[in-house]
N, C-alpha and C positions, 0 to 999 in steps of 0.2 A: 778960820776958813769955813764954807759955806758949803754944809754936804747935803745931797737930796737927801742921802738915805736917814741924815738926822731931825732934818724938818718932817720926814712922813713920821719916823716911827713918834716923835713927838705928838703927833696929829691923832696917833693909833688910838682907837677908842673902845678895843671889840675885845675883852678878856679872850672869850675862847678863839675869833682867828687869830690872835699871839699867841695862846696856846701851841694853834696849830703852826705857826709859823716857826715857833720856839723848835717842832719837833723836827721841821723839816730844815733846820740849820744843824741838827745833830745827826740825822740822816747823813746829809750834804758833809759834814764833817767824818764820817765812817763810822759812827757808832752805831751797832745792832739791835737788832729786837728794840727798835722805840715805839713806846704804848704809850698813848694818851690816856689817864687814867677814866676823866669823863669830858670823852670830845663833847657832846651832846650838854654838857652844864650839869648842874646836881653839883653833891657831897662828893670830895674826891680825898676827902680827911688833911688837906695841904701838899698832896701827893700829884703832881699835875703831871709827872712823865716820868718812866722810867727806860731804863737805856740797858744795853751790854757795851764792858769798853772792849779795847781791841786786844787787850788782855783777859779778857774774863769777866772780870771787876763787874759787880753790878751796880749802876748810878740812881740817882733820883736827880729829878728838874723842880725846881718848885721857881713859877715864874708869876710876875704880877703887874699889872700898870699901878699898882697906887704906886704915889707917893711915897707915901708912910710903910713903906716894905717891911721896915727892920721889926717892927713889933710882930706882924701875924707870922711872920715867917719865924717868928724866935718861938713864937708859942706854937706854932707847928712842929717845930723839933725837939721842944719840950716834948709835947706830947707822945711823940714817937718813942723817945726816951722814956716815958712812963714817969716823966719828972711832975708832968699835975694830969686830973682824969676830968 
């Protein structure tokens, strides 16, 4: 089946307004305090948003257009982990 919304996001070419878009679906969904880590671009160390849930809980967003997600996102969490420096 033929969706707009899957032809644009396909089309989407602009990291940071996915970024920002990213934040305003979590918004939209009722999660609180969501911070863009670096709306502006820069080093955001794989940390692109963070959230409060509606329990407390506190999230991370880590969003990307590549393709090849699964590598930088892995060594993003590595690194968080202190697993490589």
């Amino acid at each position: 089946m033929y969706s707009k919304t899957i032809n644009y996001l396909e089309k989407f070419d602009n990291q940071h307004d996915f970024e920002r878009m990213s934040a305003d679906i979590l918004n939209a969904l009722g999660y609180k305090d969501v911070v863009l880590i670096a709306p502006r671009g820069g080093s955001d160390g794989g940390k692109d948003i963070t959230f409060t849930t509606e329990s407390g809980g506190k999230g991370l967003g880590c969003v990307t257009l590549r393709k090849d997600y699964n590598g930088p996102i892995t060594r993003d969490q590595k690194k968080r982990l202190g697993k490589i420096h």
